[in-house]
N, C-alpha and C positions, 0 to 999 in steps of 0.2 A: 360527394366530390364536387369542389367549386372551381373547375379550372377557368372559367368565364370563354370558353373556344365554343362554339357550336358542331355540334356530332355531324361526321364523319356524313352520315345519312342528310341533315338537313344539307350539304354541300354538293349532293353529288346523287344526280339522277339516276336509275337501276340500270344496273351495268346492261347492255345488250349480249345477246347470246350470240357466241361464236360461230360466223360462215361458215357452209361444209365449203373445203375445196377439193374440188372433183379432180383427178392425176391428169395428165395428158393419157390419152389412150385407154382410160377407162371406161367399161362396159357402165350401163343401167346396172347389170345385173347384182344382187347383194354379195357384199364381200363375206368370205369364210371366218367361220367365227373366231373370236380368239383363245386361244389355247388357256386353257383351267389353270390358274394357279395351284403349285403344289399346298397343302399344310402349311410346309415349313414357310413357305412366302408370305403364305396369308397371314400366319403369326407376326412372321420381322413385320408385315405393315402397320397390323394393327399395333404390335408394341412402340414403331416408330412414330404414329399418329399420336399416340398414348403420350408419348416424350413431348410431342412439338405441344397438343395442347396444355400440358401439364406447365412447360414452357411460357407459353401466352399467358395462362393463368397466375404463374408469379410474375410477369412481366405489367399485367393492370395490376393486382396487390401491389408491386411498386408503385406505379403512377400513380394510383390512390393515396397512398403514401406522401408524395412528392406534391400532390395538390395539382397533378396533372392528365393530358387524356391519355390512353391506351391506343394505337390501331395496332390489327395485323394486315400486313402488304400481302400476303401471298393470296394470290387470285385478286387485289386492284389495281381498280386499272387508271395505270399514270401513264399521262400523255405526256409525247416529247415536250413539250413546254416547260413542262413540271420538271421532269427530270435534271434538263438542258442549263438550270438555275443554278446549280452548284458543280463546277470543274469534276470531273474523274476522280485527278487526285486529291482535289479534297477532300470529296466524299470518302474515300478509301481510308483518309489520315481523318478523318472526325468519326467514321462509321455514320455517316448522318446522309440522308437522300430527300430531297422536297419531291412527294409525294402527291403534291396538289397546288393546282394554280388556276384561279378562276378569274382572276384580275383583282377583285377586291379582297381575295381571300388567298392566303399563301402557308404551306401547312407541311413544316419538315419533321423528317422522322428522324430519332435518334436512341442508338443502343444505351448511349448516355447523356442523355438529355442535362445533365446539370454540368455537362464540363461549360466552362464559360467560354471557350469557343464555339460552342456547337450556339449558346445564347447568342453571342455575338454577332455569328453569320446569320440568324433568323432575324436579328434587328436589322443588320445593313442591308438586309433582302428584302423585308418590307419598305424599307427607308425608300431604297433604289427604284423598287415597283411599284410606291403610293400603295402599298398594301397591308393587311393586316395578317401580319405572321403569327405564327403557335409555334412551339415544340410539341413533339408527343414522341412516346416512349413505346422502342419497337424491339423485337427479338434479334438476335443475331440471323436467325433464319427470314425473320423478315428480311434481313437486311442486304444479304447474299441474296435473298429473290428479286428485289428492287434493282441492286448494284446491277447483275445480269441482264439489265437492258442497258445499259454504256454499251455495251458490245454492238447492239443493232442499230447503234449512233457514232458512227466513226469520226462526224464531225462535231461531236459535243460541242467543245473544248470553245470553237468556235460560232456559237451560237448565241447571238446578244441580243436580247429582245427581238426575236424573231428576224435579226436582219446582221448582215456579216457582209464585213469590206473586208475583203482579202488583202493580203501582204501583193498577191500576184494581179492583181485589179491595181492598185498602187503603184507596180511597178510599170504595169502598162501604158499609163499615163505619164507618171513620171519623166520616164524618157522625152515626152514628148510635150511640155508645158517649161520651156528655158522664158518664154518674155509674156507680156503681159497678150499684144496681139496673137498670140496664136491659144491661148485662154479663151479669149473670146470666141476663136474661131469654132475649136473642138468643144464649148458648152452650146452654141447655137445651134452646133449640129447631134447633140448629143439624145442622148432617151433621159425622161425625169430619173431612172434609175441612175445612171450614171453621171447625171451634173454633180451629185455632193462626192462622189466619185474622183470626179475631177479635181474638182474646188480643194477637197483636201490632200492630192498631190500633188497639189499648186501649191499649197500653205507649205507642206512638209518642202517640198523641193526649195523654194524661194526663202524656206525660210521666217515664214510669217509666224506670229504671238495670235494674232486671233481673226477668225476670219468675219467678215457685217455682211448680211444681206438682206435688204433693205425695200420691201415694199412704196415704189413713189407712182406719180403719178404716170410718169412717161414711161414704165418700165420697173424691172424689180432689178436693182444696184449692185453687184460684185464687190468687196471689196477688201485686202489685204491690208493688215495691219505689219510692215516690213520694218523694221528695226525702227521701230516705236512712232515711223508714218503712215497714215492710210494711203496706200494709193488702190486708185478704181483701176478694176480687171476687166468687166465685164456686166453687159448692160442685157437682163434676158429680158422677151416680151411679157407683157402683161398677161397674158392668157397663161404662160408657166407657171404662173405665182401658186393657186392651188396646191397643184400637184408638188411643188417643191416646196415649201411649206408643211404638207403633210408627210413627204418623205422624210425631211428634220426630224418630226413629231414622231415619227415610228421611231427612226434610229435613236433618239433620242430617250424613246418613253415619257413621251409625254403627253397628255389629252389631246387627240386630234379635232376634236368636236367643240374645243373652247377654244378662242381668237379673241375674250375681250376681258382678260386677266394673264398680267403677269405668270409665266411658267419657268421653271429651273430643272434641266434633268443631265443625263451626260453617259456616255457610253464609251468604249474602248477600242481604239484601232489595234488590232495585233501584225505588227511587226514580227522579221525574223530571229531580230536580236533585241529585240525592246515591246514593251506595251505604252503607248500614246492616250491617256485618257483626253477624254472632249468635254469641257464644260459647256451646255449649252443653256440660253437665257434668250427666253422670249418677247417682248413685249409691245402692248396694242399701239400703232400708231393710225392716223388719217386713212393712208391706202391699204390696210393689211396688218401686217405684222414687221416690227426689227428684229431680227433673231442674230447675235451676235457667238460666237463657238471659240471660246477661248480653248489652245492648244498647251496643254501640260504637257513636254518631253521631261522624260528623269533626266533628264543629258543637261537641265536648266541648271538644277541644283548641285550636280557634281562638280561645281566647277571649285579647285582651290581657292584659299584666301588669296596665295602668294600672284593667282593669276586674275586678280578683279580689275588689276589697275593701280592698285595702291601704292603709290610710288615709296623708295626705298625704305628714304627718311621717316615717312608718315607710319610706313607699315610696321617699323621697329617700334616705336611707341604704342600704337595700337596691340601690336603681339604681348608688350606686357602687360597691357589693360585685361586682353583678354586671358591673362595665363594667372589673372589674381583669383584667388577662393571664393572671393565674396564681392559685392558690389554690380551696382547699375552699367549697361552694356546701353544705348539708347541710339538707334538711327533713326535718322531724321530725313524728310523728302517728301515731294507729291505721290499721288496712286502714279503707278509704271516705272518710280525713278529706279526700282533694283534691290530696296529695301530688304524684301524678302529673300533675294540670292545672298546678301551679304551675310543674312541672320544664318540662314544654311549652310554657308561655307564655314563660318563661325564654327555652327556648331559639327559640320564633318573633320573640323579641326579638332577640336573639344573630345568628339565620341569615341572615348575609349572602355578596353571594358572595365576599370574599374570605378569609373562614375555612372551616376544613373542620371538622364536626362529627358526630362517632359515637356511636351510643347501642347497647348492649347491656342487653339486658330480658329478660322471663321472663311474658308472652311480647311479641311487639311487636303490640300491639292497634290504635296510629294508625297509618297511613305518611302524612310528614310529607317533603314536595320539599325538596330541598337539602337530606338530611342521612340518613347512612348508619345504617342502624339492623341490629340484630344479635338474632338471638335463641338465647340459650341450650339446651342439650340435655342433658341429664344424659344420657339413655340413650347417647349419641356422643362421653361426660365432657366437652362442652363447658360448663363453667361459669362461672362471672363472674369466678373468678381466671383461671382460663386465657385465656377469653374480654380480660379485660384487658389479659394481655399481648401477646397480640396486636394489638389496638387498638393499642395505645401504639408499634406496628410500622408502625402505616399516615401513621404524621406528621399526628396532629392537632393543630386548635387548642382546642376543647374537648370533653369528655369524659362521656356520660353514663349513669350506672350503675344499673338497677335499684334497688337495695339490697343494704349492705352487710351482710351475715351473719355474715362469722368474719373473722378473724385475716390470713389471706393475700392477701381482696379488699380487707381495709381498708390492712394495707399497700401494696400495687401502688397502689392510689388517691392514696395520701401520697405515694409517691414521684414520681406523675405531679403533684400538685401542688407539688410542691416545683422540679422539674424544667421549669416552663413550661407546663403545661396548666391549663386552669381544668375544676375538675373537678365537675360535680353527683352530686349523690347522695340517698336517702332512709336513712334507719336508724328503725326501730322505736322509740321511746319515747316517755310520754306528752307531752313539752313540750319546748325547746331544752333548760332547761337541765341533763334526763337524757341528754343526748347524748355531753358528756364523758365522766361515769362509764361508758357503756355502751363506748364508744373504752376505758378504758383497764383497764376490766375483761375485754377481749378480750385487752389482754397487749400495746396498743399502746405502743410507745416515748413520752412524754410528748414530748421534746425533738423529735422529728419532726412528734408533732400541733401542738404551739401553734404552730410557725411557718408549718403548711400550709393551720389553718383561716381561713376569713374571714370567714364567717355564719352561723349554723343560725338557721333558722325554724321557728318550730312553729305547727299551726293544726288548728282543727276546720270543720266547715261546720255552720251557723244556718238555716235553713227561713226565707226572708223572707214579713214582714205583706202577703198580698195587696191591692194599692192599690185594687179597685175595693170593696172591704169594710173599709178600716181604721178605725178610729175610737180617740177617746183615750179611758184608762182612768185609774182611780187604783188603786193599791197599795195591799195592804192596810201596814197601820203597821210591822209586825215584818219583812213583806218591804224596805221602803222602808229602812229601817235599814240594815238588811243591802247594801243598793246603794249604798247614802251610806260605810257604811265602805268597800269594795271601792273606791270610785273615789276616795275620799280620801290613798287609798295610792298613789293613779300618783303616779310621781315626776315632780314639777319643770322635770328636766333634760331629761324626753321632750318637750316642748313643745307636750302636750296642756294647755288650760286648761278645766277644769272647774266649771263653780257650781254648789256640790249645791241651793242654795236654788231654781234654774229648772226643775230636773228636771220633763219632760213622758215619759211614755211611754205606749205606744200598742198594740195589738191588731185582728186583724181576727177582724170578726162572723164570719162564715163564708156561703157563698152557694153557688149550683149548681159556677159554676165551680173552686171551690177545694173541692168537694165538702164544702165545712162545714166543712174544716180551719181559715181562716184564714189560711192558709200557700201560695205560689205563688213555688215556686223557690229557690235557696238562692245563698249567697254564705259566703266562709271570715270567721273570725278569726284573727289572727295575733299571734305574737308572735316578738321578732326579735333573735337575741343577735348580739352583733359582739364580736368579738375583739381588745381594747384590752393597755396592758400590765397594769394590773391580772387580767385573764381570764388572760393568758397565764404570770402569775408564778402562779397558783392552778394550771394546768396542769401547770407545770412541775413541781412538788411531788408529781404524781403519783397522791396520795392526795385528793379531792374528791368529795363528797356531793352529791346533786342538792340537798339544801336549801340547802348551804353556794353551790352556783353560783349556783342564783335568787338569795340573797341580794344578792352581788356584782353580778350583771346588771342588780338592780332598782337597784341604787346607783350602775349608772353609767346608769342612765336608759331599763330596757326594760318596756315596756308590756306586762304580762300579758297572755295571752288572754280571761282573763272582764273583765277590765278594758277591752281591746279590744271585747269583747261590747257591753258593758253601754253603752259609748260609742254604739255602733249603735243599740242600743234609744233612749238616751236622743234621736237623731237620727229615730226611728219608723223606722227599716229593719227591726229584727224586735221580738221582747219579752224579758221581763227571764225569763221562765220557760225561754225556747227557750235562752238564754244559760246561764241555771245547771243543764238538761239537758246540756247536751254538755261545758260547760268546766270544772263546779266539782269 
């Protein structure tokens, strides 16, 4: 047998012998002996014993077999650590229990080892633990003897790398973390245990995408990322830095002992009605460390199409793009503009059961039911070319792509739209219509892209006027100008009607809850190209300028993004300033 695992023996030092524990109230003196098994008892055991080893002995002839190891669990000894790695009810629904965990070494048992979930959770378990997983192939009686310690762990469930922030630790704080000053107040007075405690029901409560903390000179830096601005929370001394840094590290799983390479690990808050993953990402600066903890809520990506933003006219055209068989889906924006929520809305639109829909990302931060998701690996070359052609093996009906990078993902993409797939994707550039030139300054065949694509959208996200503070404002004169030309230029044919002479636009005062900002929550702009024959004789040519597309685009009738903005403003969704920050 070549299973390439290392035995059970070279892992794990000779078990110690069992403590006597002495009763309360017990004498020195010897206890009376135990009463003789009858015959007939002594038979059923030995026949019993007979069965289980008989048992174990087909149970390795299989793993032999299979090209894998044998253990039996009864009588080893797995420590809560071990066990604490795979949920209750998982373990019940795979029959599978991790048996062993040494930190380098991570070692689950399984009554069937070859179902490709039982493979699957020993990949993502090494993955998550920087460790080296096995399967091995165990009895059913091993397995009800292993299982039978959940019992003596009531809090399994909730044990995540050695460290658990409760729902009710969350809620403690919560209450009590409404503005940024009193953040400060309750981390300076806090234990290292409970600052990230804090910190993150500060982010959940406020509301924040990702939270910085930031080793400087003066001090290590608090910092919330609130509807896609940083504002400083909280300034702890120098001397905490250590110990908060290494509390990350735990919660997180990550090397506590390295500080001068880049680290990536991530853990889960449980919630009452939701689980919260934490991505978290380390790296070495001057004073220390920046560790920045971006917040995954499922609550990001449920959101409908019909509620992104998309205004009426825009949305009707878009819904048919996306309700065609086949063809290129493509959004367009900076990292944060919301790319990704649109691609998921897309697709909670799309996910029905009788299409089958695959996404390969970088990394998969949702899991989203009914729909296979993939994530990329460079260090195992799996990347988004390769990764796509295999997708495109599994018989989908639609396709979705991270983002395109080079030359060989954007090909495989075309060819799958041209072929029957509808394909989504995102690509880097500021507005749709830089999305051509960036396709065919990659070296893309023109005569493949115009007939593959269907849509590119582009969009930023707007911080909306908090409604319990909003109020109307006037412009000043040279601003006002400036908005009358911009929305005098929508064209016609979008079926936007605008009257510059009604223009109302609006701000919010600022209050406790919106911490002063004004601002509560954000929503995108868009702007939406379609691929007509006009777009597609400009394509075909090859040679096209992002001004020369906008031109054309705007001529056959697409509504800018600051144009889109500034419609919102003039509706009091946001203001004219939060518009010409992000879009102009």
């Amino acid at each position: 047998m070549n299973s390439g695992l290392p035995s059970i023996e070279d892992l794990l030092k000779k078990k110690p012998a069992a403590p006597v524990v002495q009763k309360p109230g017990a004498t020195d003196a010897p206890a009376a002996p135990p009463k003789d098994p009858t015959t007939a008892e002594r038979f059923e055991s030995t026949m019993e014993s007979i069965h289980l080893a008989e048992l174990e002995r087909l149970a390795k002839a299989e793993a032999e077999q299979l090209g894998i190891s044998h253990v039996n669990l009864v009588g080893f000894p797995i420590s809560p650590d071990a066990i604490s790695m795979i949920p209750e009810e998982q373990a019940q629904e795979l029959k599978a229990v991790c048996f062993l965990f040494t930190g380098p070494e991570l070692r689950v048992g399984a009554v069937n080892p070859n179902d490709p979930k039982v493979k699957e959770l020993a990949y993502q378990l090494g993955e998550r633990n920087k460790a080296s997983a096995g399967v091995y192939k165990i009895t059913e009686h091993s397995f009800e003897t292993a299982f039978r310690l959940y019992a003596t762990l009531p809090k399994i469930k909730a044990i995540i790398k050695g460290v658990r922030i409760t729902d009710e630790e969350l809620a403690r704080y919560t209450a009590l973390v409404k503005d940024f000053p009193t953040i400060q107040k309750l981390l300076q007075e806090a234990s290292t245990t409970d600052v990230m405690t804090i910190v993150i029901a500060a982010a959940l409560e406020l509301g924040s995408s990702d939270i910085h903390i930031e080793a400087e000179e003066a001090g290590v830096k608090v910092r919330l990322r609130v509807d896609g601005l940083l504002q400083d929370v909280a300034l702890l001394p120098v001397a905490a830095w250590k110990k908060v840094i290494s509390r990350i590290k735990l919660i997180a799983g990550l090397k506590i002992n390295i500080n001068d390479k880049p680290q990536d690990g991530r853990f889960t808050i449980f919630l009452k009605d939701e689980k919260v993953d934490v991505r978290t990402s380390t790296l070495p600066t001057a004073y220390g460390e920046s560790v920045v903890m971006r917040i995954l809520e499922s609550g990001a990506i449920k959101l409908e199409l019909e509620k992104l933003g998309i205004r009426p006219k825009m949305y009707e055209k878009f819904k048919k793009e996306i309700d065609k068989p086949h063809g290129m889906i493509i959004t367009t924006g900076p990292t944060g503009s919301g790319k990704t929520t649109t691609l998921y809305a897309v697709l909670q639109k799309l996910n029905q059961a009788d299409v089958k829909i695959i996404t390969l990302e970088d990394p998969v931060e949702y899991k989203v039911a009914g729909i296979n998701q993939s994530q990329i690996d460079h260090t195992k070359d799996y990347t988004f070319a390769k990764g796509l052609r295999s997708i495109l093996r599994q018989d989908p009906d639609i396709v979705m792509v991270g983002e395109i990078r080079d030359l060989e993902t954007a090909e495989i993409a075309i060819q799958a739209a041209l072929t029957g797939h509808l394909m989504l994707s995102t690509i880097h550039t500021n507005d749709a219509a830089g999305a051509i030139p960036r396709f065919l300054s990659m070296g893309v065949k023109p005569f493949l892209l115009a007939p593959a694509l269907n849509a590119i959208i582009g969009q930023r996200l707007v911080r909306k006027i908090h409604e319990a503070c909003k109020e109307e404002m006037t412009l000043e004169p040279e601003l006002l100008e400036k908005v009358k030309a911009v929305l005098a230029d929508v064209p016609p044919t979008s079926g936007e009607v605008v009257d510059l002479n009604t223009l109302k636009f609006y701000r919010g005062k600022g209050c406790d809850i919106c911490n002063h900002t004004g601002y509560k929550g954000r929503l995108g702009i868009y702007e939406l190209l379609l691929m007509n024959p006009e777009v597609e004789k400009t394509v075909l040519t090859g040679s096209v300028s992002e001004y020369q597309m906008r031109d054309i685009a705007k001529a056959q009738g697409m509504v800018l993004m600051v144009q889109d903005g500034l419609l919102k403003a003039a509706e009091g969704v946001t203001t004219v300033e939060e518009v010409f920050r992000v879009a102009e």
